[in-house]
PDB file with one MODEL, atoms N, CA, C and O in Angstrom:
MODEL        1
ATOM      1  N   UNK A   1      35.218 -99.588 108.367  1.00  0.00           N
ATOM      2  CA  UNK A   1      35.127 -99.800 109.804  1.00  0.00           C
ATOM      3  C   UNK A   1      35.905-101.059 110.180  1.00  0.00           C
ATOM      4  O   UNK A   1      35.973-102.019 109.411  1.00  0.00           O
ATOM      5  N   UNK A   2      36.340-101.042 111.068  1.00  0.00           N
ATOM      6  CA  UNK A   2      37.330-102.238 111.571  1.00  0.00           C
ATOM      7  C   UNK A   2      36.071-103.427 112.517  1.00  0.00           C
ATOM      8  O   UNK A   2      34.960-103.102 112.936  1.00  0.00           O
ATOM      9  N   UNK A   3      36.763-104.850 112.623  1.00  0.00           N
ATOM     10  CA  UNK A   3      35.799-105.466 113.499  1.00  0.00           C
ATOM     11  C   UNK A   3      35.454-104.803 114.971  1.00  0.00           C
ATOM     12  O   UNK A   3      34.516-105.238 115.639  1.00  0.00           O
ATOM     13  N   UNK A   4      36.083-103.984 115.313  1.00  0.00           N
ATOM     14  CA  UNK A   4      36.172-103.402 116.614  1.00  0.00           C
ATOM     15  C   UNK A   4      34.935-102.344 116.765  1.00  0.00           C
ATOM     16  O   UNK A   4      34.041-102.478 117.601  1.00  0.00           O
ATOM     17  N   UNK A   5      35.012-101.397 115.934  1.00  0.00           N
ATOM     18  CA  UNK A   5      34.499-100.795 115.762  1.00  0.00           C
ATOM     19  C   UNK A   5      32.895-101.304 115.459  1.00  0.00           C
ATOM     20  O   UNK A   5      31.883-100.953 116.066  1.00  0.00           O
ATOM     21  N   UNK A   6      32.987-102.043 114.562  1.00  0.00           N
ATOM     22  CA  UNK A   6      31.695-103.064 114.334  1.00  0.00           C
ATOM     23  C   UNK A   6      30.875-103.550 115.470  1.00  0.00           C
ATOM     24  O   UNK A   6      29.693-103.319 115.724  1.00  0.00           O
ATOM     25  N   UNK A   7      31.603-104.153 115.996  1.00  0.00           N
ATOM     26  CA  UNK A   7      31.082-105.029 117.454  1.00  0.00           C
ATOM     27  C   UNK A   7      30.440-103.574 118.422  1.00  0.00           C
ATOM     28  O   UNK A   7      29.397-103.594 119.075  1.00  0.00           O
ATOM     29  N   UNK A   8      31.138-102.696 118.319  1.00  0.00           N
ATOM     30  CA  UNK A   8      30.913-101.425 119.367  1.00  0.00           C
ATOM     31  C   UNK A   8      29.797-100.673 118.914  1.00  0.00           C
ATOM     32  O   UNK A   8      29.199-100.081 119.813  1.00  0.00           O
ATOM     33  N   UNK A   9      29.276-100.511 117.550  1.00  0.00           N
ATOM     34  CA  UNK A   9      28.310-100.375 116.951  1.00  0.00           C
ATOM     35  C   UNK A   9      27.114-101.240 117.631  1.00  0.00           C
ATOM     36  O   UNK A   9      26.332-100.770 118.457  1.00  0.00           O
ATOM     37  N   UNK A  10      27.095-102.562 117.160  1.00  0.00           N
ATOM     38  CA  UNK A  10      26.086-103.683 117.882  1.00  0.00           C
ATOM     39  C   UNK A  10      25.894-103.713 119.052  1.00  0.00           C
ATOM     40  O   UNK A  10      24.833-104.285 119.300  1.00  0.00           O
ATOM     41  N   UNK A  11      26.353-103.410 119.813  1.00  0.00           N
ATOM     42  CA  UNK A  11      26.884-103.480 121.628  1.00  0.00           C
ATOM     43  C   UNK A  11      26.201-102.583 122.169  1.00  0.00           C
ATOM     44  O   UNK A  11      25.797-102.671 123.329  1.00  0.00           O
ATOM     45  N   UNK A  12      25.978-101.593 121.398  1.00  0.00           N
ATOM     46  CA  UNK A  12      25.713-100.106 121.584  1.00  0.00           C
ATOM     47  C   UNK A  12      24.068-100.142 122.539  1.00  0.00           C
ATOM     48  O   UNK A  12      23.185-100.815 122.007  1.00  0.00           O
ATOM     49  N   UNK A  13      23.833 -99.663 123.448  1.00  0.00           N
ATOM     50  CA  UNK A  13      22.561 -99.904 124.057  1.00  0.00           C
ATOM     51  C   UNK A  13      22.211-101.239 124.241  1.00  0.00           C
ATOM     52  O   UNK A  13      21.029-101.520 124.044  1.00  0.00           O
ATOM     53  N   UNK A  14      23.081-102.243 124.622  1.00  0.00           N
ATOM     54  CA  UNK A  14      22.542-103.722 125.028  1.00  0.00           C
ATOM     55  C   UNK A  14      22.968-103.461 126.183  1.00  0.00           C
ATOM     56  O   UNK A  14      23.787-102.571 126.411  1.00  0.00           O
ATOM     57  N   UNK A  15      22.351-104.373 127.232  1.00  0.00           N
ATOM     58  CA  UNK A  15      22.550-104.589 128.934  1.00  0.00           C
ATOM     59  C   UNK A  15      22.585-106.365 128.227  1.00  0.00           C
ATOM     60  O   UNK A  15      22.126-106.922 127.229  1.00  0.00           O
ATOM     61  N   UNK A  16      23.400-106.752 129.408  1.00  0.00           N
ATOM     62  CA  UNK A  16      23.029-108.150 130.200  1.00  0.00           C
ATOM     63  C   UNK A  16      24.408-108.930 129.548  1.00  0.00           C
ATOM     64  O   UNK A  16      24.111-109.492 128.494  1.00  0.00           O
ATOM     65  N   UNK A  17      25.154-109.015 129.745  1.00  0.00           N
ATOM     66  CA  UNK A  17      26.521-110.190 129.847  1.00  0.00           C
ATOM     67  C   UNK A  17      26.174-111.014 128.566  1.00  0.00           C
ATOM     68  O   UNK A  17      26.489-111.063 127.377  1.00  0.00           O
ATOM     69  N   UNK A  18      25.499-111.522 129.300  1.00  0.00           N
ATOM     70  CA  UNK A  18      25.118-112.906 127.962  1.00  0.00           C
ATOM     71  C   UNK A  18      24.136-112.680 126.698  1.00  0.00           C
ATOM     72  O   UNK A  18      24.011-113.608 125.900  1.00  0.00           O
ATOM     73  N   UNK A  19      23.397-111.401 126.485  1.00  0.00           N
ATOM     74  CA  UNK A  19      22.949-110.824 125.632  1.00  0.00           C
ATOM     75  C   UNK A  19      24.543-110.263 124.690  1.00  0.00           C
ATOM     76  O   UNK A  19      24.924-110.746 123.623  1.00  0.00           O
ATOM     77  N   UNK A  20      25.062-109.424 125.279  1.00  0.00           N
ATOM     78  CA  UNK A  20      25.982-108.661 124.537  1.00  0.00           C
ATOM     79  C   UNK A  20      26.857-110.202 124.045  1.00  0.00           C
ATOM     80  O   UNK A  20      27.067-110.342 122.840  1.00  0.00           O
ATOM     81  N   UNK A  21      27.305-111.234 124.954  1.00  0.00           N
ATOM     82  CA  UNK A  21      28.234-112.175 124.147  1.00  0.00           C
ATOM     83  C   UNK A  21      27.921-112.584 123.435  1.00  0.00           C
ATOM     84  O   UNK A  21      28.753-112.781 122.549  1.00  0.00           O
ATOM     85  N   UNK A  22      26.136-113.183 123.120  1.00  0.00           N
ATOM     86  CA  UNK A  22      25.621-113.612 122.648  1.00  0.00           C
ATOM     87  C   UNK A  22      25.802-112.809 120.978  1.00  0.00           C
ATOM     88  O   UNK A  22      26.125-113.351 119.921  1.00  0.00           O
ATOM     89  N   UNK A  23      25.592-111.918 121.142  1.00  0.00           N
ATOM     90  CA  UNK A  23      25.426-110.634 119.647  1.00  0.00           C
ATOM     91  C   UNK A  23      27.109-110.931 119.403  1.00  0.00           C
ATOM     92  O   UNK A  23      27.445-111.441 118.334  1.00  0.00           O
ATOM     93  N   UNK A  24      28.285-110.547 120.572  1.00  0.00           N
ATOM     94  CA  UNK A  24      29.678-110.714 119.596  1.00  0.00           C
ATOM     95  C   UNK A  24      29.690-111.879 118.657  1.00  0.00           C
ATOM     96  O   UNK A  24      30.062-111.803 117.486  1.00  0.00           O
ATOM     97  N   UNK A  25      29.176-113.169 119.362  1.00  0.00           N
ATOM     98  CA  UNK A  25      29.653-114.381 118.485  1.00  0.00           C
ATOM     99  C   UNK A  25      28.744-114.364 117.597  1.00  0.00           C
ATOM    100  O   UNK A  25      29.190-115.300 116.934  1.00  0.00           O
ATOM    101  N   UNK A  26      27.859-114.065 117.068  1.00  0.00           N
ATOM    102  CA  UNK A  26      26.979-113.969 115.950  1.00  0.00           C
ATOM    103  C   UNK A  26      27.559-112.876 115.012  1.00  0.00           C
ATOM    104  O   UNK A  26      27.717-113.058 113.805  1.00  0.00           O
ATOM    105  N   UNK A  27      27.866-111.710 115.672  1.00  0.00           N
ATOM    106  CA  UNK A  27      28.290-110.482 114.896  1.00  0.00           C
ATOM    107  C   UNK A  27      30.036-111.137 114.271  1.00  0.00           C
ATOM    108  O   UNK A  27      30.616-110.944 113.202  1.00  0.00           O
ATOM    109  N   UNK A  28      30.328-111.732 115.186  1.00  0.00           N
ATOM    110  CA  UNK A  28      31.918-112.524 114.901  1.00  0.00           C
ATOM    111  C   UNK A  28      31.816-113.523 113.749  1.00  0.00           C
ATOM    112  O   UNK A  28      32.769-113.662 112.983  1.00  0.00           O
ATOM    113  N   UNK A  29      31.049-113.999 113.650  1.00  0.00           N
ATOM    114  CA  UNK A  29      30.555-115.049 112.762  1.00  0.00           C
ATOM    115  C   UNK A  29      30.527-114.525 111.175  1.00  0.00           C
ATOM    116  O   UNK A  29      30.999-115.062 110.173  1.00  0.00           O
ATOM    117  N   UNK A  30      29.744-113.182 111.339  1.00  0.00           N
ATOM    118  CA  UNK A  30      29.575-112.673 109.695  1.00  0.00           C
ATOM    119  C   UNK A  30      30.410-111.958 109.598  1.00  0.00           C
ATOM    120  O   UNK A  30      30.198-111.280 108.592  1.00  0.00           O
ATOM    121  N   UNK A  31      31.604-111.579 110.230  1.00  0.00           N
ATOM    122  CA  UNK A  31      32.853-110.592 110.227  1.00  0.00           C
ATOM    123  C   UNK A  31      34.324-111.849 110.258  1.00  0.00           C
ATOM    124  O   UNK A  31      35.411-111.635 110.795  1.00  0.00           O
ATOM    125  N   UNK A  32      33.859-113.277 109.428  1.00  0.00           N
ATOM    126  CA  UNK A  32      34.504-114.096 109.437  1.00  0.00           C
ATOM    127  C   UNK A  32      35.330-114.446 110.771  1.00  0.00           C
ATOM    128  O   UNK A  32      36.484-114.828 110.577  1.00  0.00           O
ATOM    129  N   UNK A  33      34.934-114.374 111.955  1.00  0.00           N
ATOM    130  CA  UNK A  33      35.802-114.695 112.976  1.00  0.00           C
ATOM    131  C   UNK A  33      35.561-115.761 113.745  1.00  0.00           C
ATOM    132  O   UNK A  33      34.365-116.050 113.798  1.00  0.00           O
ATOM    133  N   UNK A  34      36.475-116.629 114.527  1.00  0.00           N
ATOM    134  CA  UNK A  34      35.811-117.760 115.132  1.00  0.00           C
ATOM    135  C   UNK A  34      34.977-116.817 116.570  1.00  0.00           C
ATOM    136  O   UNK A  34      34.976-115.632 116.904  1.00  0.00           O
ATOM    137  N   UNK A  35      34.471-117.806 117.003  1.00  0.00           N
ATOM    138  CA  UNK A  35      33.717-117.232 118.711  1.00  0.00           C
ATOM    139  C   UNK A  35      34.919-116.673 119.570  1.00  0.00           C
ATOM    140  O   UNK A  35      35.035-115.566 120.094  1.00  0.00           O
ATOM    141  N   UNK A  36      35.878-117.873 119.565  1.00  0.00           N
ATOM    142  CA  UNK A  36      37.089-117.048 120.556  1.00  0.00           C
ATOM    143  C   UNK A  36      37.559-115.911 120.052  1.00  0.00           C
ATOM    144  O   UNK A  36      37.770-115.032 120.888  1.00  0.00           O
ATOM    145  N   UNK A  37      37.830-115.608 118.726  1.00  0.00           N
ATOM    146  CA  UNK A  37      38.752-114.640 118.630  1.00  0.00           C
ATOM    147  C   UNK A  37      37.281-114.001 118.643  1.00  0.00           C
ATOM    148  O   UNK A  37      37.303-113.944 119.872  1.00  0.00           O
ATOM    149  N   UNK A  38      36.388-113.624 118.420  1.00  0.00           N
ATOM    150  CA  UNK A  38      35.928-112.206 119.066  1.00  0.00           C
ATOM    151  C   UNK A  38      35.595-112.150 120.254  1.00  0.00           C
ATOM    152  O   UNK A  38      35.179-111.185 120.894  1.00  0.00           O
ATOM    153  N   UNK A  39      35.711-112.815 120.454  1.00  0.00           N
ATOM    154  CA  UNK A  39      35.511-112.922 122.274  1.00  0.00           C
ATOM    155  C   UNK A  39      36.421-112.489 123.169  1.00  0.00           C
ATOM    156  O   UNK A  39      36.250-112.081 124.318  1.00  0.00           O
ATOM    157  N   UNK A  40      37.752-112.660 122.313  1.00  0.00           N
ATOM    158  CA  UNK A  40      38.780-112.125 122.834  1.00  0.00           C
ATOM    159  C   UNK A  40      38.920-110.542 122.549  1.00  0.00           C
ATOM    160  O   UNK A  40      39.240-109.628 123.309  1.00  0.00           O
ATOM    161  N   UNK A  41      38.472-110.542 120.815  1.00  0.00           N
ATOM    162  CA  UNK A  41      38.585-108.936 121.262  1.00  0.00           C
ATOM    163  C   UNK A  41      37.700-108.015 121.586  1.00  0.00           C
ATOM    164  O   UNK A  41      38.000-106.821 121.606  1.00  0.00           O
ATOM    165  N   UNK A  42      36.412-108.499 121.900  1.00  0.00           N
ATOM    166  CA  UNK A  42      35.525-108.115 122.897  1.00  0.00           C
ATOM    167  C   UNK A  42      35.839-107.311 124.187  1.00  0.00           C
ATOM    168  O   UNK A  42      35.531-106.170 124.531  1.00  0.00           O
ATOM    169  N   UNK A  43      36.567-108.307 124.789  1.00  0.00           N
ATOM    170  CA  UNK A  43      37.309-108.455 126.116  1.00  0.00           C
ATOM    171  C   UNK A  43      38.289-107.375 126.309  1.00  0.00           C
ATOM    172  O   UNK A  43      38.343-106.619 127.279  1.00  0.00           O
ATOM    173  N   UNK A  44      39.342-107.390 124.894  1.00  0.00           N
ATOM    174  CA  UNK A  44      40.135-107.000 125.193  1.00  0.00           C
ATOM    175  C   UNK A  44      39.930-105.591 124.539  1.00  0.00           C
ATOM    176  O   UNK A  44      40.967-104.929 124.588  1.00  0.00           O
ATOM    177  N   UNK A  45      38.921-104.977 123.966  1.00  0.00           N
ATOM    178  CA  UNK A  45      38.017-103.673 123.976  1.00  0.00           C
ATOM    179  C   UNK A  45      37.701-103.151 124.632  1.00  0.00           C
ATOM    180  O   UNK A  45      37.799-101.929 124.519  1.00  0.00           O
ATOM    181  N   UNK A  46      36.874-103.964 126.205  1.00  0.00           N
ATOM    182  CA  UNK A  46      36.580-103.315 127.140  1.00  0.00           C
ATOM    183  C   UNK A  46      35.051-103.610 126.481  1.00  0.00           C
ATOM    184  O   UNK A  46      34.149-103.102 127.147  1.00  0.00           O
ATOM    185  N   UNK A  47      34.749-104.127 125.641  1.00  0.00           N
ATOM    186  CA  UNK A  47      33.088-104.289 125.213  1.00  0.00           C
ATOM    187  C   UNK A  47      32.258-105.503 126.055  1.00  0.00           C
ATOM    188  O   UNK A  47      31.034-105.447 126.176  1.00  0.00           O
ATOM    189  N   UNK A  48      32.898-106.375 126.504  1.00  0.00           N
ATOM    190  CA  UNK A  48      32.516-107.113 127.724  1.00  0.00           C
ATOM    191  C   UNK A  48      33.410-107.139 128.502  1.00  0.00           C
ATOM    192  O   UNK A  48      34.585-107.040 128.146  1.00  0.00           O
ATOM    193  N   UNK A  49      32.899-107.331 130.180  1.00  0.00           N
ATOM    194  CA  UNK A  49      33.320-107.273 131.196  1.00  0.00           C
ATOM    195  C   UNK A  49      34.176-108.633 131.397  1.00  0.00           C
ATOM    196  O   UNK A  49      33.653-109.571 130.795  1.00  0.00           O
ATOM    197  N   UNK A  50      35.247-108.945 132.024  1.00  0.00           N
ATOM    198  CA  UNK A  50      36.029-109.973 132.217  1.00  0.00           C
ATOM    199  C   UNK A  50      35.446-110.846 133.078  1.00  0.00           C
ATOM    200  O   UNK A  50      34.993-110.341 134.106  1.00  0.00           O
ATOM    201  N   UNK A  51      35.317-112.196 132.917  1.00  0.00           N
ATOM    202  CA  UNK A  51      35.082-113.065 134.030  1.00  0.00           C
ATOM    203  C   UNK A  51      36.109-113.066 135.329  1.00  0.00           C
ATOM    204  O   UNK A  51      35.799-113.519 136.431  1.00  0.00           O
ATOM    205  N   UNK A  52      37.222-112.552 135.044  1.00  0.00           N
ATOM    206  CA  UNK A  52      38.051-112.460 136.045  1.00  0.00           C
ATOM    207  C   UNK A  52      38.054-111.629 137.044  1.00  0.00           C
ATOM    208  O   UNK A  52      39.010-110.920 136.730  1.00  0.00           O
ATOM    209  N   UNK A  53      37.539-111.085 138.330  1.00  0.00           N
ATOM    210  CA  UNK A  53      37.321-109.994 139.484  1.00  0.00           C
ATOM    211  C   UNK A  53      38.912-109.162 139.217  1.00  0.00           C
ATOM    212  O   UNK A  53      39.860-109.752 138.699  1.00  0.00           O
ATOM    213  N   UNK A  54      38.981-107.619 139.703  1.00  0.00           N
ATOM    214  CA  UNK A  54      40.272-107.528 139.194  1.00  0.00           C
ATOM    215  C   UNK A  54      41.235-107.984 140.146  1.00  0.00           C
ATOM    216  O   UNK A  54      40.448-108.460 140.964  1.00  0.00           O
ATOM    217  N   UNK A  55      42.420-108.195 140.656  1.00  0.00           N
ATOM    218  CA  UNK A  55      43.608-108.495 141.700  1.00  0.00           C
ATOM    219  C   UNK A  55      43.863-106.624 141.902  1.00  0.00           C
ATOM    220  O   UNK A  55      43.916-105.497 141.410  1.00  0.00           O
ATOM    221  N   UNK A  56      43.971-107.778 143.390  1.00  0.00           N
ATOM    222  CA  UNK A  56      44.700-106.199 144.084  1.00  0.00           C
ATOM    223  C   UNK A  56      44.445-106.237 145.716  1.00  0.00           C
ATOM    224  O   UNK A  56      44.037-107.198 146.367  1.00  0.00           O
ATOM    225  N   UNK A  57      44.772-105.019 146.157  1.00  0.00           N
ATOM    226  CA  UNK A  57      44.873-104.908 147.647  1.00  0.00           C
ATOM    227  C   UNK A  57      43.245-104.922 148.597  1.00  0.00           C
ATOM    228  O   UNK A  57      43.246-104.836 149.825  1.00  0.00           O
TER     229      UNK A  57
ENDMDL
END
């Protein structure tokens, strides 16, 4: 299984922003990763929602 896949496993049936970040950086931790980089690929999974609203019209 890839870290991606991993994290999406754990993620799986959690609600609440800071619950689910909370589990990446712990789950990131024993999948040797720093907090940012799974945080980033969290993000960039689509497994947490962006702090950023999207741009547009």
């Amino acid at each position: 299984m890839s870290d991606n896949d991993i994290l999406r496993e754990v993620l799986a049936g959690e609600y609440g922003s800071e619950r689910r970040r909370r589990l990446v950086v712990e789950w990131g931790e024993l999948l040797g990763l720093k907090a940012s980089e799974a945080l980033r690929l969290a993000h960039a999974s689509g497994l947490l929602p962006s702090a950023n609203p999207p741009r547009g019209a």
